[in-house]
Backbone as ProteinMPNN parsed JSONL, in Angstrom:
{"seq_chain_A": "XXXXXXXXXXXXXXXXXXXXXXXXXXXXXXXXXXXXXXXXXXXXXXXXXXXXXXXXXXXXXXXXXXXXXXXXXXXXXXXXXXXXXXXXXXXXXXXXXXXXXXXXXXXXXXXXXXXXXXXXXXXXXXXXXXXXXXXXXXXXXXXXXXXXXXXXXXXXXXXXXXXXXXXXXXXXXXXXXX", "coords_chain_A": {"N_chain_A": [[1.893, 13.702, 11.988], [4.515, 11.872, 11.977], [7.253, 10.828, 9.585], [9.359, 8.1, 9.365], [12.727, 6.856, 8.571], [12.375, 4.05, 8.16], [10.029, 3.285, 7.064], [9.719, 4.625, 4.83], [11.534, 3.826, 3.569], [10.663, 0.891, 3.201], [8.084, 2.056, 1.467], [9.061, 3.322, -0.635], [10.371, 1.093, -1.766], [7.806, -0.947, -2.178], [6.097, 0.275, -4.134], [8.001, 1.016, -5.605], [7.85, -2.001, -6.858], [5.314, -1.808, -7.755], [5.157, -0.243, -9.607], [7.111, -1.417, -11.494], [5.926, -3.962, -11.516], [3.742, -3.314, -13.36], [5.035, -2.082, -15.532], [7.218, -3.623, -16.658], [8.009, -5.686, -19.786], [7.872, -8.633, -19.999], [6.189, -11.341, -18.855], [7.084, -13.202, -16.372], [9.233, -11.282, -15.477], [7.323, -9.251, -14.361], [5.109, -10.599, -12.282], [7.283, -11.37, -11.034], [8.012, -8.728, -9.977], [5.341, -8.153, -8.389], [5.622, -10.265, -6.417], [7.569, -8.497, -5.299], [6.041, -5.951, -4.62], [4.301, -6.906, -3.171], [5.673, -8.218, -0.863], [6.753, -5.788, 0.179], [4.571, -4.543, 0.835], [3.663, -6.143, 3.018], [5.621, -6.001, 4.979], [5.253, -3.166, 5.629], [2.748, -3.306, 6.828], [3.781, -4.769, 9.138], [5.634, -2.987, 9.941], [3.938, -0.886, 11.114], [2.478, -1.971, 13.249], [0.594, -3.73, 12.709], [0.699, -7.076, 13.203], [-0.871, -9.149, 12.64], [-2.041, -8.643, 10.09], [-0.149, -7.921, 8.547], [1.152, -10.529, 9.043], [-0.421, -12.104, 7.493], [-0.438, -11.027, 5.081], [2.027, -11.744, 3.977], [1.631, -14.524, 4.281], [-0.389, -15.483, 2.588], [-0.324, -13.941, 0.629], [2.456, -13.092, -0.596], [3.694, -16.21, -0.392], [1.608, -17.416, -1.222], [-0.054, -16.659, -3.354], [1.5, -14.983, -5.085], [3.506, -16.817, -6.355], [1.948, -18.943, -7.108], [1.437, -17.538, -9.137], [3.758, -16.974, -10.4], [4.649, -20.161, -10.909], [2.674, -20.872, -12.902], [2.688, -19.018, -14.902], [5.141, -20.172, -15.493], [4.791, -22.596, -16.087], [3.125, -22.883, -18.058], [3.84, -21.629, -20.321], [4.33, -20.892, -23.46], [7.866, -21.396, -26.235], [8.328, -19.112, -26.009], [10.896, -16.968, -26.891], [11.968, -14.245, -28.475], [13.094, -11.643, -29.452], [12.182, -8.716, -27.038], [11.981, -5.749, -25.97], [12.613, -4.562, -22.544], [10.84, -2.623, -21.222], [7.063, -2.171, -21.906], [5.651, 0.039, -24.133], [3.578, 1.59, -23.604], [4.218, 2.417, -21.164], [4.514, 4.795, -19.69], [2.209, 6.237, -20.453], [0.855, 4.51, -18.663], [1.872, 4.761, -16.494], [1.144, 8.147, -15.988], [-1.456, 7.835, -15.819], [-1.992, 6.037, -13.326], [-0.657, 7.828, -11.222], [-3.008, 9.897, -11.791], [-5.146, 8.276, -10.304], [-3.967, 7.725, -8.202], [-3.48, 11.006, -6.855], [-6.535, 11.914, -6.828], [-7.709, 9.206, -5.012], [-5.738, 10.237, -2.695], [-7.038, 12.754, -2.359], [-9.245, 12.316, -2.073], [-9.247, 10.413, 0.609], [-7.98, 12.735, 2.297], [-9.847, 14.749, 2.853], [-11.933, 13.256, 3.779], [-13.387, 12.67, 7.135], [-11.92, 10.667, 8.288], [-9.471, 10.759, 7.968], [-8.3, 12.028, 10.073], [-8.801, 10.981, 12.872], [-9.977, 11.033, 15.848], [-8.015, 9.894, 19.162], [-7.265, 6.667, 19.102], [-7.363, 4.115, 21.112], [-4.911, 1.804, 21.622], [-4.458, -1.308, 20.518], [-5.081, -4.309, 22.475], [-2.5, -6.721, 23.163], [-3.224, -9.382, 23.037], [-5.227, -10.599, 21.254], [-4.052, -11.624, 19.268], [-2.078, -13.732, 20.092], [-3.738, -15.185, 20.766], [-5.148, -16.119, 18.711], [-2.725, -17.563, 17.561], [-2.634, -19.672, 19.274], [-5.285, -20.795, 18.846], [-5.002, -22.054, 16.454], [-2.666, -23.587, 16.381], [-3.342, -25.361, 18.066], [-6.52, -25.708, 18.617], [-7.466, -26.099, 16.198], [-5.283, -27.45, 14.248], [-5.473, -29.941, 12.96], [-7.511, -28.914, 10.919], [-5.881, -27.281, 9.484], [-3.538, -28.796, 9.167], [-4.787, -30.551, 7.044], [-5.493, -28.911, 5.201], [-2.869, -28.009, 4.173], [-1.662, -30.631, 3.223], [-3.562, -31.115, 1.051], [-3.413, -28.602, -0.401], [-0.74, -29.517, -1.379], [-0.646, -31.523, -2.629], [-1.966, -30.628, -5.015], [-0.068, -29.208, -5.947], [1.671, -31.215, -6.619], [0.678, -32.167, -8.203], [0.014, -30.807, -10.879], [2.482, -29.951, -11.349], [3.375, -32.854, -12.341], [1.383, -32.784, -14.533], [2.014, -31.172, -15.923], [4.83, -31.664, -16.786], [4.561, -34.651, -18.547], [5.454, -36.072, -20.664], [4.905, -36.136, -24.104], [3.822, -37.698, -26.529], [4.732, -39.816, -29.715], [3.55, -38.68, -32.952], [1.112, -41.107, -34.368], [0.639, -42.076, -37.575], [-2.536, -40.983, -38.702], [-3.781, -42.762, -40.741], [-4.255, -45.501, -43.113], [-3.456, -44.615, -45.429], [-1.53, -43.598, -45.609], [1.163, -44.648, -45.352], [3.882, -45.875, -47.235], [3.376, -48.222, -50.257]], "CA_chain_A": [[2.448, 12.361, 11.9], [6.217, 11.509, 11.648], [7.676, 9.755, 8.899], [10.355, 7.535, 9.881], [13.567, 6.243, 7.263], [12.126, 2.218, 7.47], [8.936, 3.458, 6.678], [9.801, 5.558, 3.761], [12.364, 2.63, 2.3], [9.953, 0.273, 2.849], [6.97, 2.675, 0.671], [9.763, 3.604, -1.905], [10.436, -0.149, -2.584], [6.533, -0.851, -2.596], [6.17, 1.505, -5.016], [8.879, 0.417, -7.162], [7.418, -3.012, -7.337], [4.167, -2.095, -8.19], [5.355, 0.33, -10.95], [7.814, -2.561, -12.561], [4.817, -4.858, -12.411], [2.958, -2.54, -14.745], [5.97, -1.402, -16.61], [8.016, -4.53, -17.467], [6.997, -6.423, -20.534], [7.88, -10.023, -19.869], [5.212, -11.726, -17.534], [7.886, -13.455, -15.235], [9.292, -10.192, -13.983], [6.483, -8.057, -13.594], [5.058, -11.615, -11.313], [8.134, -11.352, -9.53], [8.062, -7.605, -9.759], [4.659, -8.178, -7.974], [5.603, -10.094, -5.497], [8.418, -7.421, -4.385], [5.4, -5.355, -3.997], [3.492, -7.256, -1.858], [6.192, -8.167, 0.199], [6.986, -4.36, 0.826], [2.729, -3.778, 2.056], [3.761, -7.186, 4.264], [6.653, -5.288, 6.074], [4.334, -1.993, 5.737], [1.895, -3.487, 7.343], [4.497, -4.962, 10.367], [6.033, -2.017, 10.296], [2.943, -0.247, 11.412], [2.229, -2.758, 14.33], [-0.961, -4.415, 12.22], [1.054, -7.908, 12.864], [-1.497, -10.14, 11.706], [-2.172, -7.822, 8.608], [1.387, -8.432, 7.852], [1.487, -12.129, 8.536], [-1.482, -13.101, 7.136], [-0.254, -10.759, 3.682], [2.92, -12.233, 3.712], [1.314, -15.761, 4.007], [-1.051, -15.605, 1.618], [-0.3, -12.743, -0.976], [4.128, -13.669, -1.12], [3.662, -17.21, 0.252], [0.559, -18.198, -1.778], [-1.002, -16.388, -4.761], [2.499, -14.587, -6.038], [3.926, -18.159, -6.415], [1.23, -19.661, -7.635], [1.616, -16.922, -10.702], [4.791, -17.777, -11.138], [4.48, -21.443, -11.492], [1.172, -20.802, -13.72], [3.483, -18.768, -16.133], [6.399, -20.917, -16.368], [4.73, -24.684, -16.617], [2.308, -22.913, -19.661], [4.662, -20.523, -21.254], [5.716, -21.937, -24.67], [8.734, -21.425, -26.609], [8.553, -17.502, -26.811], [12.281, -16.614, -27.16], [11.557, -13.302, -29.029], [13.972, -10.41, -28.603], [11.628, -7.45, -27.144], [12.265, -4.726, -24.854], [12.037, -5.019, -21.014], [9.768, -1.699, -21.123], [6.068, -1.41, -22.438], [5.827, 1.31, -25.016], [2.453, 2.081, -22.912], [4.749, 2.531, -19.624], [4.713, 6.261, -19.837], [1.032, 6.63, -19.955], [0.17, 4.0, -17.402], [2.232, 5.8, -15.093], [0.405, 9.301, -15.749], [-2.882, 7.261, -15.306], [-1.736, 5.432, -12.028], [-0.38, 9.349, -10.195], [-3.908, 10.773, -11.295], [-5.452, 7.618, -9.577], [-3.135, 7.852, -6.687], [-3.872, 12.102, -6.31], [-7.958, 11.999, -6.461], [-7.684, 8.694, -3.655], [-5.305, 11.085, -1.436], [-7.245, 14.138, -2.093], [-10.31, 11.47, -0.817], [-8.605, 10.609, 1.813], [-7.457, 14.171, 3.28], [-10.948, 15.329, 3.229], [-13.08, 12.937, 4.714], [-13.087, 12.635, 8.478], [-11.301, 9.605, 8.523], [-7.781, 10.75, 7.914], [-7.789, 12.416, 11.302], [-9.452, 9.993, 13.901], [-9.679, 11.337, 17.326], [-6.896, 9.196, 20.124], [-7.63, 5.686, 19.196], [-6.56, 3.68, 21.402], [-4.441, 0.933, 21.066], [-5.342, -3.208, 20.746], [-3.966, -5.083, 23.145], [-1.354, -7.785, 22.18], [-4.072, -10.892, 23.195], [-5.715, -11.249, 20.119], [-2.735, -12.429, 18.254], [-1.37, -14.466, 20.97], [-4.952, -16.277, 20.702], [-5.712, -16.724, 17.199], [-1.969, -18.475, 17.151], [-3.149, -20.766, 19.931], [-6.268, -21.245, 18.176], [-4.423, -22.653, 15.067], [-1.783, -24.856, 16.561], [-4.612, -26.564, 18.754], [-7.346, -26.302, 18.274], [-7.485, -26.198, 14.772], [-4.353, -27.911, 13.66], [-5.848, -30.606, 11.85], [-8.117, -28.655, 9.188], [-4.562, -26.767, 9.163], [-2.794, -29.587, 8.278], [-5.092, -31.355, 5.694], [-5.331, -28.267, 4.24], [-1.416, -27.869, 3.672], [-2.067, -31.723, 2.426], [-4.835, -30.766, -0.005], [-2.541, -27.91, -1.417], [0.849, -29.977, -1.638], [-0.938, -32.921, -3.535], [-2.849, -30.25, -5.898], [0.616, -28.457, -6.669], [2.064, -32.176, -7.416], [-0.539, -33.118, -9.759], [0.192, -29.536, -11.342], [3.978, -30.447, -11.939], [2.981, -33.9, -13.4], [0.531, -32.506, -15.874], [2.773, -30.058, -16.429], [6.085, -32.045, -17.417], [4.383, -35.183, -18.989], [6.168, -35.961, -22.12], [4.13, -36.043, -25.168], [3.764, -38.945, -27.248], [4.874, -39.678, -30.796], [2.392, -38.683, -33.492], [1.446, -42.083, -35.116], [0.007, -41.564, -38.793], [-3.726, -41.669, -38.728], [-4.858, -43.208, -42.204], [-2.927, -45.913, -43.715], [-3.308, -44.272, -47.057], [-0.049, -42.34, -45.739], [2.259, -45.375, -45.518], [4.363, -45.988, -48.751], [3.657, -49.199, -50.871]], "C_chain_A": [[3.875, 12.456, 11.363], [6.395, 10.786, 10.745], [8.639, 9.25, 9.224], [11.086, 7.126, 8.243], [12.887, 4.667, 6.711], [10.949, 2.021, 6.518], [9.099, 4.367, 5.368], [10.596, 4.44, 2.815], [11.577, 1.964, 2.125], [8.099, 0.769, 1.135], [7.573, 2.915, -0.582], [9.736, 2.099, -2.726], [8.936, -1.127, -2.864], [6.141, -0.342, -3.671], [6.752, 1.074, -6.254], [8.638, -1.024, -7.643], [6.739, -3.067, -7.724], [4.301, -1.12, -10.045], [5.742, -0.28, -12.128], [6.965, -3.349, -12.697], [3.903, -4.02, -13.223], [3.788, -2.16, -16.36], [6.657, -2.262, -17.388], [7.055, -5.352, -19.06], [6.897, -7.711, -20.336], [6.802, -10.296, -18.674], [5.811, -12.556, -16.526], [8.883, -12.561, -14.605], [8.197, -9.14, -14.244], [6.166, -9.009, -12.588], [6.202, -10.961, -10.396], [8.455, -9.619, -9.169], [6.409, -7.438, -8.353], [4.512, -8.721, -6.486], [6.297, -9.087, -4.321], [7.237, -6.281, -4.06], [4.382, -5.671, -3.16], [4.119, -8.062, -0.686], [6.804, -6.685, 1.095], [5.563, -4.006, 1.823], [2.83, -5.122, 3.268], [4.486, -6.266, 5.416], [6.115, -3.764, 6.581], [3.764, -2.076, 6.892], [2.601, -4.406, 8.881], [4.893, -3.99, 10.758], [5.111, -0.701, 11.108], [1.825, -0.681, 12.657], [0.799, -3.551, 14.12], [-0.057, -5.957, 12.377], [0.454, -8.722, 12.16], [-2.21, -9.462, 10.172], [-1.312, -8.703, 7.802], [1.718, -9.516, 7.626], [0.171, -12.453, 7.688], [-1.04, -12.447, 4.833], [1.195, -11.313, 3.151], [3.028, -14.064, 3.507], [0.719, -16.068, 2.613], [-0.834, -15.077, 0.181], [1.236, -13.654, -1.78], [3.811, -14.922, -1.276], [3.103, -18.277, -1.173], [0.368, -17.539, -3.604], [0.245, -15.491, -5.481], [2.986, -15.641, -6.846], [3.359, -19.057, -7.307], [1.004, -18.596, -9.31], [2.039, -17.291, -11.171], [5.238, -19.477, -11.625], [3.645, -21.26, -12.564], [2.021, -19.922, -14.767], [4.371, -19.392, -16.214], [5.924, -22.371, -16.652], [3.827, -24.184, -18.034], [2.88, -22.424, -20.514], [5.062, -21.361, -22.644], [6.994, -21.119, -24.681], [9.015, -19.55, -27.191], [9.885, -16.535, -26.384], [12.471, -15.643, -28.357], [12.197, -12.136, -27.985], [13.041, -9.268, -28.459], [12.397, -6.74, -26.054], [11.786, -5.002, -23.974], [10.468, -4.176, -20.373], [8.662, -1.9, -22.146], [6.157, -0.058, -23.214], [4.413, 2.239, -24.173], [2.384, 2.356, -21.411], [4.42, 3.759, -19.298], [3.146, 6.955, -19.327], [-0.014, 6.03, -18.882], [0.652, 4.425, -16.357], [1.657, 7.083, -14.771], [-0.894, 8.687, -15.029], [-2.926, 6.917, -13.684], [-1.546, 6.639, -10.993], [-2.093, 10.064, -10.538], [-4.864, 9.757, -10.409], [-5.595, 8.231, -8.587], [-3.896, 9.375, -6.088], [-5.375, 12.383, -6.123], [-8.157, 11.199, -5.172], [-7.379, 9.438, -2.578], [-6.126, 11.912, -1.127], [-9.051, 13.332, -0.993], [-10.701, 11.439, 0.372], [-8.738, 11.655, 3.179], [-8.361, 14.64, 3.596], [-11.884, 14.669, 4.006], [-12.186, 12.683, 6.309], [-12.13, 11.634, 8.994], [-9.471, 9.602, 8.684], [-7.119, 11.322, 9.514], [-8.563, 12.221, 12.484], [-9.096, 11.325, 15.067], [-8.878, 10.564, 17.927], [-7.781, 7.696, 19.883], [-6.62, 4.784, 20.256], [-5.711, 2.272, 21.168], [-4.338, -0.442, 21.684], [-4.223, -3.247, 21.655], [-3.362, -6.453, 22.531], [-1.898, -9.224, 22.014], [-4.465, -11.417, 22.313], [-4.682, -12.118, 19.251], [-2.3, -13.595, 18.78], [-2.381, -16.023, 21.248], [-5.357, -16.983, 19.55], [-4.206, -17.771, 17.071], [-1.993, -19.692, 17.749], [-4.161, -21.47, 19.195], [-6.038, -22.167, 17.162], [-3.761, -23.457, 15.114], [-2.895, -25.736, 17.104], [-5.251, -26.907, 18.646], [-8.018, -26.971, 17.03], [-6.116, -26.533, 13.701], [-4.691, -29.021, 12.891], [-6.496, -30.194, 10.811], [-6.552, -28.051, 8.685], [-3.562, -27.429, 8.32], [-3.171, -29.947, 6.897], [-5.304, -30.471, 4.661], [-4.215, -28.062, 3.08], [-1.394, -29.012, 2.227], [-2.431, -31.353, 0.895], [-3.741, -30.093, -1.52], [-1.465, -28.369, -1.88], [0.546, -30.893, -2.891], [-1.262, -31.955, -5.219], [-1.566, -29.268, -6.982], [1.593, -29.721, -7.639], [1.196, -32.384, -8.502], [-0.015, -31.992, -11.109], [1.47, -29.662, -12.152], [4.001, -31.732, -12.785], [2.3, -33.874, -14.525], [1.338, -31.902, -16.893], [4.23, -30.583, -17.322], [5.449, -33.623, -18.146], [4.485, -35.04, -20.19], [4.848, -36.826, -23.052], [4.755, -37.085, -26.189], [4.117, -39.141, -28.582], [3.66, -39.716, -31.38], [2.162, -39.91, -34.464], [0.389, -41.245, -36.482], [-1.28, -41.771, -38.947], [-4.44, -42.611, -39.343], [-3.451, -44.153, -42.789], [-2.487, -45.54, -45.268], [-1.705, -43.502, -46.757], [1.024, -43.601, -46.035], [2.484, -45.527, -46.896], [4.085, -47.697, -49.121], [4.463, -49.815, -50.608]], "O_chain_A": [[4.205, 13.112, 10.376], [5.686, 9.783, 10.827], [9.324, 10.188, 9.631], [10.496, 7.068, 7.164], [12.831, 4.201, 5.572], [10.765, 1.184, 5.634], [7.995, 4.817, 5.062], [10.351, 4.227, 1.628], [11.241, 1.939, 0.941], [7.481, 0.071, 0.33], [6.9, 2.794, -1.605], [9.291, 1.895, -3.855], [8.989, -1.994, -3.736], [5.563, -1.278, -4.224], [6.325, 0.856, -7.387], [9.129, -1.351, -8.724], [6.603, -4.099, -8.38], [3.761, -1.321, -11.133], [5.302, -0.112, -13.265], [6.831, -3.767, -13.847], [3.19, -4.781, -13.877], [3.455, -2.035, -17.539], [6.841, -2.017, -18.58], [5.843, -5.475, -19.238], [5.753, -8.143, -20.477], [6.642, -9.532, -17.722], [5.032, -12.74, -15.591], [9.38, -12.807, -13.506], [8.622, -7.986, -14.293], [6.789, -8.687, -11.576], [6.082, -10.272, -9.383], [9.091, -9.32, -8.158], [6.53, -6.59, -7.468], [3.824, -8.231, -5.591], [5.974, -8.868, -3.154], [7.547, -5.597, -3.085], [3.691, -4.872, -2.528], [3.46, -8.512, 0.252], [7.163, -6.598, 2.27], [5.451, -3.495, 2.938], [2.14, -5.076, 4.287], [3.988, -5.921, 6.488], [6.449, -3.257, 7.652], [3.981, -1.334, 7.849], [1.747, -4.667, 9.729], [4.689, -3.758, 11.95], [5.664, 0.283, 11.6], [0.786, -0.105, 12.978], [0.054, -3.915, 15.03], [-0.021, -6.312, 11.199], [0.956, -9.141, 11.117], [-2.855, -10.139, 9.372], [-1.448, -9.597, 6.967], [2.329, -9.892, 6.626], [0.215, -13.612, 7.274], [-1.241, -13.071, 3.791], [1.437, -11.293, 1.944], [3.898, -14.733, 2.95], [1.243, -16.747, 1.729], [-1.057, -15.548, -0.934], [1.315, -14.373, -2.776], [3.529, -15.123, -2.457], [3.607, -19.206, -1.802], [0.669, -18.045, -4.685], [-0.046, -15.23, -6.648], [2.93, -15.471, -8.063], [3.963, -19.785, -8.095], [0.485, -19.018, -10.344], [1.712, -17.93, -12.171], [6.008, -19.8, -12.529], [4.257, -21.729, -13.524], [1.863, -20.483, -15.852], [4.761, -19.325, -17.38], [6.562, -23.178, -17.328], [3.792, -24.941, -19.004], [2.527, -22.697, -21.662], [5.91, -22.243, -22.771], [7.357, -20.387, -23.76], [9.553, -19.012, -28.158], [9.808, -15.541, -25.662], [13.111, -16.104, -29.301], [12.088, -11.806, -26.804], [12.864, -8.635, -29.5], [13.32, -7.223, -25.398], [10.709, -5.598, -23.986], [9.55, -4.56, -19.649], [9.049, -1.847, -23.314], [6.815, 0.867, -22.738], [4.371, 3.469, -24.22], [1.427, 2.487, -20.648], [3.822, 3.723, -18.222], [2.88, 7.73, -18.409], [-1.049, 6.489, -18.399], [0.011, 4.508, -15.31], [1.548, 7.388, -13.583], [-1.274, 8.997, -13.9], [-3.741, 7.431, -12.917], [-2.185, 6.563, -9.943], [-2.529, 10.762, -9.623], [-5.525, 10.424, -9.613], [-6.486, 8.909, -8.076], [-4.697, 9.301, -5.156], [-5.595, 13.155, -5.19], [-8.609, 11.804, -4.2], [-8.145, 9.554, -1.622], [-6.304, 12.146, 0.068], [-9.621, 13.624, 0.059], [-11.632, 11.896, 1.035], [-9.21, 11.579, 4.313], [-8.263, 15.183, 4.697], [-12.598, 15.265, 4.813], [-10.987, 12.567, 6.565], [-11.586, 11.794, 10.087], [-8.634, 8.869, 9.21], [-5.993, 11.156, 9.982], [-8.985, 13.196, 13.107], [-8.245, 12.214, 15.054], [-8.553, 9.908, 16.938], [-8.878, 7.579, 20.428], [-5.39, 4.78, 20.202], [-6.171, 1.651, 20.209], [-4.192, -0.732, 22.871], [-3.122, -2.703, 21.74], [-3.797, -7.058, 21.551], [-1.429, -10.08, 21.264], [-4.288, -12.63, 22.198], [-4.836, -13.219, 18.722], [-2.112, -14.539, 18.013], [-2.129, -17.167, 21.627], [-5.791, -18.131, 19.445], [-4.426, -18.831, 16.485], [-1.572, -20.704, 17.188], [-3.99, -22.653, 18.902], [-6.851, -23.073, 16.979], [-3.802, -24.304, 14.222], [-3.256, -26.761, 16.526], [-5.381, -28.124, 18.513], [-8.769, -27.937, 16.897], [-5.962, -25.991, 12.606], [-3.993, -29.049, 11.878], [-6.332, -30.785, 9.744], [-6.115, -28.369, 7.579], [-2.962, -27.051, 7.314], [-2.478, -29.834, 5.886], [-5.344, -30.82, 3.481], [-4.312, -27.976, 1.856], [-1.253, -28.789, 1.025], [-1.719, -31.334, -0.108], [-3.435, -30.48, -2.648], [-1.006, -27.767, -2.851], [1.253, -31.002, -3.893], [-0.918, -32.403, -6.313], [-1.748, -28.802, -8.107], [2.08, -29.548, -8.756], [1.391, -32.832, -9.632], [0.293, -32.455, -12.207], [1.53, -29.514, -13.373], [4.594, -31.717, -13.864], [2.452, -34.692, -15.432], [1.394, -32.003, -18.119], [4.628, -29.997, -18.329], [6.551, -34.022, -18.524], [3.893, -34.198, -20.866], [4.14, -37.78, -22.73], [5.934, -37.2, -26.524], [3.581, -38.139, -29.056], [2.728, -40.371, -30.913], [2.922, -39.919, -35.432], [-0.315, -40.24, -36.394], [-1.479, -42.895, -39.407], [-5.408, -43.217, -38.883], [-2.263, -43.847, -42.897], [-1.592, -45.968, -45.997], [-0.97, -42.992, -47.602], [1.736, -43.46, -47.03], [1.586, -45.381, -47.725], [4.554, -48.495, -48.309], [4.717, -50.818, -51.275]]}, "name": "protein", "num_of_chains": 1, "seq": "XXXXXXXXXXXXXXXXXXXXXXXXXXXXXXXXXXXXXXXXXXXXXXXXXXXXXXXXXXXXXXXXXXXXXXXXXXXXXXXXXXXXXXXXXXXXXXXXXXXXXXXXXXXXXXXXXXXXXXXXXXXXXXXXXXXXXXXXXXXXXXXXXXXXXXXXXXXXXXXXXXXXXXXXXXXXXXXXXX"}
């Protein structure tokens, strides 16, 4: 098997997103360190002619559930304006941990039969071309009310979220002064 340059930038910068989301300390960039790594296995996974892999991880993973981190840490986050370091002091050894991971999976991998298929051959381009029919047409209304569903559920989210907080009145009138 050939490695190609797009395919090697693309695995390097995969890579480096998934490392900075382990490594950073703040929890709004490792998130966005997270999604740079699951928009690298999106383009991976185009790059490798799986299209609907790719769209469906670039819908859902970038699109959807990175996003939805990052809102979910910045509407709860308090006021923690505390000078630390960008690095984990526990970077060092989650990276040893993560390469012996990585080398037992490969060594997995290399041995069972699977790494070297016999001539598969290859899908034809219909399926894709159908499931996108499928979705504008026939199924464009659960499509929509879904969108709906989610738009209303991220407003409500932002309203909970910025609703200003009330003055504290004094419970007991023993507090007022004479």
């Amino acid at each position: 098997m050939r490695t190609t340059v797009p395919f090697l930038i693309l695995a390097v910068l995969t890579l480096a997103g998934g490392v900075a989301a382990m490594t950073l300390r703040r929890l709004v960039h490792c998130a966005l360190a997270l999604t740079v790594s699951f928009a690298g296995l999106a383009a991976l996974y185009l790059n490798l002619g799986a299209e609907f892999a790719g769209l469906a991880q670039l819908l859902v993973y970038v699109g959807a559930i990175a996003i939805l981190i990052v809102f979910a840490i910045l509407l709860t986050r308090g006021g923690d304006d505390k000078a630390e370091p960008s690095f984990s002091p526990a970077g060092p050894a989650g990276a040893v941990l993560a390469l012996a991971v990585f080398a037992v999976l490969a060594w997995a991998v290399e041995t069972s039969g699977l790494a070297h298929p016999a001539a598969i051959p290859a899908a034809p381009p219909e399926p894709m071309r159908a499931l996108g029919f499928a979705l504008m047409q026939r199924y464009v209304l659960p499509l929509e009310v879904i969108g709906l569903m989610l738009t209303a559920a991220m407003i409500g989210a932002v309203i909970l979220a910025l609703r200003e907080k009330r003055p504290q009145t004094p419970e007991s009138p023993r507090s007022a002064a004479p």
